[in-house]
N, C-alpha and C positions, 0 to 999 in steps of 0.2 A: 376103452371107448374114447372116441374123441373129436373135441368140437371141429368140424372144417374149415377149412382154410378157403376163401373164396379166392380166386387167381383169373387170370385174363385166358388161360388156360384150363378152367373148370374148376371142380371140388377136389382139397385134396386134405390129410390129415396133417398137422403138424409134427414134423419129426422128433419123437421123443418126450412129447407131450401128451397128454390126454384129460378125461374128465375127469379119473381118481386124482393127480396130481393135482390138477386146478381145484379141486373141490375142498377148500381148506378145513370148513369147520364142518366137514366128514356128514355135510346133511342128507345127502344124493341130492343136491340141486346146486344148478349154479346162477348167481348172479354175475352182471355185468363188470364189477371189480374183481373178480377173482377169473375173470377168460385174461389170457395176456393181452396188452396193447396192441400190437402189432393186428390182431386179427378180432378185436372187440367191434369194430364196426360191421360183422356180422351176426352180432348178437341176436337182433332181431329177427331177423331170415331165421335163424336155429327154432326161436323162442314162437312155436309157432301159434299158441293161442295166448299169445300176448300177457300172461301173468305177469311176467318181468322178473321169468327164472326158467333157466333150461332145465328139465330133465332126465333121465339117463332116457326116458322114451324117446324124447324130441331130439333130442343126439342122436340115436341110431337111427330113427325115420330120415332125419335131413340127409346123413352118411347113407342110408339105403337107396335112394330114391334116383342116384345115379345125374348123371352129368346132365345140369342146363333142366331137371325136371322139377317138377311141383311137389310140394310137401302134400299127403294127405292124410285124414284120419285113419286109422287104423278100423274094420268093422266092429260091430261092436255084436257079440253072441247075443239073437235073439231080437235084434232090432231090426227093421227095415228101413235103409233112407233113402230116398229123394232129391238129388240132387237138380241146384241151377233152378230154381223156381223163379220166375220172374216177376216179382213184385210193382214194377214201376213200368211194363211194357215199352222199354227202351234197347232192350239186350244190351244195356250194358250190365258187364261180369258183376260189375261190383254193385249192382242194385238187385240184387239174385238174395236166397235162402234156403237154406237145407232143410231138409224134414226128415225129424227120425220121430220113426212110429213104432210103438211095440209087438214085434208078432204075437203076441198072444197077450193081450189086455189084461189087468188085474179082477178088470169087472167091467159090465154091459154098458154102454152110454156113452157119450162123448166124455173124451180126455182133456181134463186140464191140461194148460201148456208151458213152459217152462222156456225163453227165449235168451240166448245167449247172444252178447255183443261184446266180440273182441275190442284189446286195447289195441295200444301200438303207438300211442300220442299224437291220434287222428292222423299222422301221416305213414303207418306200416301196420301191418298183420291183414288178416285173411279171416274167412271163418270156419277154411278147409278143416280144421282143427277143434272139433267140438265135444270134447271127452265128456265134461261137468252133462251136458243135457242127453249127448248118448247115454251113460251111465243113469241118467233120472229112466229115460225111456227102457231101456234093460228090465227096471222093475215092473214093467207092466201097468205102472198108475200112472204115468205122464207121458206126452209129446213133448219132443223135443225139438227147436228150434234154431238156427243160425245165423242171423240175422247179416249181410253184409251191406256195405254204406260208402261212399265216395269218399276220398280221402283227400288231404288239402294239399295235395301235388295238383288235382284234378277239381278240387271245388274247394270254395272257403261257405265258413257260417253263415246262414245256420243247413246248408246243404245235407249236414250229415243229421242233423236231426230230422227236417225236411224226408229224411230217405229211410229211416227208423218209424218214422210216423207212418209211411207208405206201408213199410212190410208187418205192420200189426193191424190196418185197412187189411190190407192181401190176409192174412191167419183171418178176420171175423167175418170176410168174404167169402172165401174156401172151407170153411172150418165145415159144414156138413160133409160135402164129400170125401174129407179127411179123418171124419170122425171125430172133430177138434170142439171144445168147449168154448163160445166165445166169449162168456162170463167169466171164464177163469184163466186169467193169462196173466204170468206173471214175467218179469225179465229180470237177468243178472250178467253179470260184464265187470271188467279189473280193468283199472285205469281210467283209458280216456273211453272204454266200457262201460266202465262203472258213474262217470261222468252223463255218460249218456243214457243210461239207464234211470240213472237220476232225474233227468232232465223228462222223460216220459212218464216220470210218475208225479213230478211238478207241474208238467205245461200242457197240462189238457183242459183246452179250452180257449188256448192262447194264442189266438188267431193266426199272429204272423209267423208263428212256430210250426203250424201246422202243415204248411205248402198246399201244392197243387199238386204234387205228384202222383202216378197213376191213375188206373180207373174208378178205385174204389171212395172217391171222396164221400161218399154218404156216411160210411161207415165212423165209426167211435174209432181214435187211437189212442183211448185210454186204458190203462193197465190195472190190476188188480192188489200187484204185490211186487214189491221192489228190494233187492241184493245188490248193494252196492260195496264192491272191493276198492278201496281204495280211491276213488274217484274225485277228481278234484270238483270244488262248490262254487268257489267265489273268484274267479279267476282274477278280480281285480285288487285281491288282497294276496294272490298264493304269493309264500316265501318261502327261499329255500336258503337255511342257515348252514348249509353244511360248507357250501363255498362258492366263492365267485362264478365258479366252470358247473356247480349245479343250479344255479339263479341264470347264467345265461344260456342254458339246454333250455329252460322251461320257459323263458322267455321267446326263443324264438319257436319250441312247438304252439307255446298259445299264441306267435304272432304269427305263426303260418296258418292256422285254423282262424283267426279273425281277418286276416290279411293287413293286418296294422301291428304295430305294438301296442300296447293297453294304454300307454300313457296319449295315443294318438286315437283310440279308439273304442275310452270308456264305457259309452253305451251299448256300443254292441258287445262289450266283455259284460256287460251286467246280464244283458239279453242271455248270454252263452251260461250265466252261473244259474246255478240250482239254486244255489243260497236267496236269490231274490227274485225266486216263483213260490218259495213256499206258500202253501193256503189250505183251508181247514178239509180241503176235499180230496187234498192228497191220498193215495192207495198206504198201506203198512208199508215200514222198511225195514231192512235189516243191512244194518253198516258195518262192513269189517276192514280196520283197518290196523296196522302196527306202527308202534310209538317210535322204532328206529327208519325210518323210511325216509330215503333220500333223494325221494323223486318227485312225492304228492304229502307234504308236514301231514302229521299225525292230526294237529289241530285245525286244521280242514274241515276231517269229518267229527269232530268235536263242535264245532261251530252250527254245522250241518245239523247235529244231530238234536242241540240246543232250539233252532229254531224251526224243524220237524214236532218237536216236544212240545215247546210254545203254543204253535198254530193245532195243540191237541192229534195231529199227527200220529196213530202208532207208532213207536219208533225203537229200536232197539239196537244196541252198541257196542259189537263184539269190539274188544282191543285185546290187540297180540303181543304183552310185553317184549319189548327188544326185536318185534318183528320186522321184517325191511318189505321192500316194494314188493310181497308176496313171498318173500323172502322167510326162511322158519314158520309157515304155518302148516300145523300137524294137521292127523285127521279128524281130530275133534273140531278144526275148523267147519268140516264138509259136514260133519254129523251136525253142526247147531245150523247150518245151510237149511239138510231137510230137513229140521224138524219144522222150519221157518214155513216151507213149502208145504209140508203134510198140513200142517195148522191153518194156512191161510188157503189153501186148494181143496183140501182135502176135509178138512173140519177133523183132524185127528191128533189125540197129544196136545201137549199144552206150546204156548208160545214161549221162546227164549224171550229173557228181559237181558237188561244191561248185562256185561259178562266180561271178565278178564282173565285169560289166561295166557299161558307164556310159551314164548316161539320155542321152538325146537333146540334140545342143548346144541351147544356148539364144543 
């Protein structure tokens, strides 16, 4: 199998190349240092629910999908979804939502719901691609959700929070005809996902956070329970020690999302961090992140998790020794995920506390 090659001519493979040879430390995933140079600036496009590592899935989807088309989820046995729901009555794409619903319910009553927000460093990804909440929904206990948002080619902050606020109004809107619980919704997202996921479970309540968007302003866009991968907190402190070429990536994704640089546009980078909404009415959270990550420092959500803890916050702090930007997390990751969900949706099993364990041998 093998990553494609985007060309002025279509998609094609790389001659001689593939995802076994790129795949060095033999984990079936790839990150962005180990695609060649030459064809790394399609990472993205491959990477299609923005974790910040291809799969051998997401490799054959992209390669399948044939010339100039759109990457999508794969069905998921036993789920129903709903595509293109319009949360913001604008038609535009990107302020749409997926609903996936279980054909056959685990039990009577509305379902809690489980909402997912791709990364991509607020300016790429989709939410064509929604494995983590189809898979919740397969079990028959949860809805699942796909949350899409304006990206900073097309709007700067706080737009994309503004458009995340909208589509949890639209879920406590619709949720009877859907069968949706609107007491129990919780969201999770990787990256500038998990950023914004963050940010929904700090800023309710916070006026200028909230927008005008859609029909639904009556409604609460606050959430229940919060999964944050990796997410950056504090955008006026992120560092990135690894080197100069990863300090200024992330400098120009957070100056394209503020439409300033931080040094030019402090307040509204405080506005944009999680780190300084924290307050004692925060929803629970569960933060996973890895110590090797060279994209969002490990000590981000360290910080994060410190003054989630402080403000009495539930809070809980999965670390993935030597993990990278999503990079070596097993599936014990996902299993301490639901327990997280069963516990705070469901009232079932006990909650994960703090928790370290170690990325995937290499």
């Amino acid at each position: 199998m093998a990553l494609v090659l985007l060309s002025t001519h279509g998609f094609a493979q790389q001659p001689g190349k593939g995802f076994d040879a790129w795949d060095q430390d033999k984990d079936g995933r790839l990150v962005r240092e180990e695609v060649p140079e030459g064809i790394r600036r399609n990472f993205d496009r491959v990477d299609a629910n923005r974790d910040g590592f291809v799969s051998r899935e997401e490799d054959a989807a992209f390669r399948s999908k044939g010339r100039g088309g759109q990457p999508g989820a794969r069905p998921v046995a036993g789920v129903k979804t709903i595509k293109n729901l319009d949360y913001a009555g604008t038609g535009n794409p990107k302020q749409m939502l997926d609903l996936y619903l279980p054909e056959k319910p685990a039990a009577s009553g509305p379902l809690p719901v489980v909402c997912w927000i791709h990364g991509g460093g607020w300016r790429g990804g989709d939410r064509a691609r929604a494995s983590e909440v189809a898979q919740l929904a397969a079990s028959g206990k949860y809805a699942g959700v796909s949350i899409g948002y304006r990206l900073t080619g097309e709007a700067i902050w706080p737009a994309q929070i503004h458009d995340c606020k909208a589509a949890i109004r639209w879920i406590r809107t619709h949720a009877s005809e859907h069968g949706l619980d609107p007491n129990r919704i919780a969201v999770w997202g990787s990256s500038a996902g998990g950023h914004l996921v963050s940010m929904l479970g700090v800023s309710g309540g916070v006026k200028e956070l909230e927008g005008t968007i859609g029909p639904n302003l009556e409604q609460a866009s606050t959430v229940q329970g919060v999964v944050d991968f990796f997410g950056p907190s504090d955008l006026l402190t992120i560092e990135h020690p690894e080197s100069e070429n990863d300090q200024a990536e992330a400098d120009s994704r957070v100056s394209l999302l503020l439409g300033a640089p931080v040094k030019e546009a402090p307040d509204k980078a405080r506005s944009a961090s999680p780190l300084h909404h924290v307050s004692a009415g925060a929803p629970p959270f569960l933060i996973v992140h890895g110590t090797g990550d060279p994209t969002v420092p490990y000590q981000q959500s360290v910080d994060f998790r410190q003054a989630l803890a402080d403000a009495k916050v539930p809070v809980s702090l999965l670390t993935v020794t030597d993990g990278g930007h999503g990079k070596g997390f097993s599936p014990a990751v996902t299993e301490i995920v639901h327990r997280f969900l069963a516990f705070r949706l469901l009232g079932e099993g006990t909650e994960p506390g703090d928790a370290t364990i170690p990325a995937l041998a290499r």
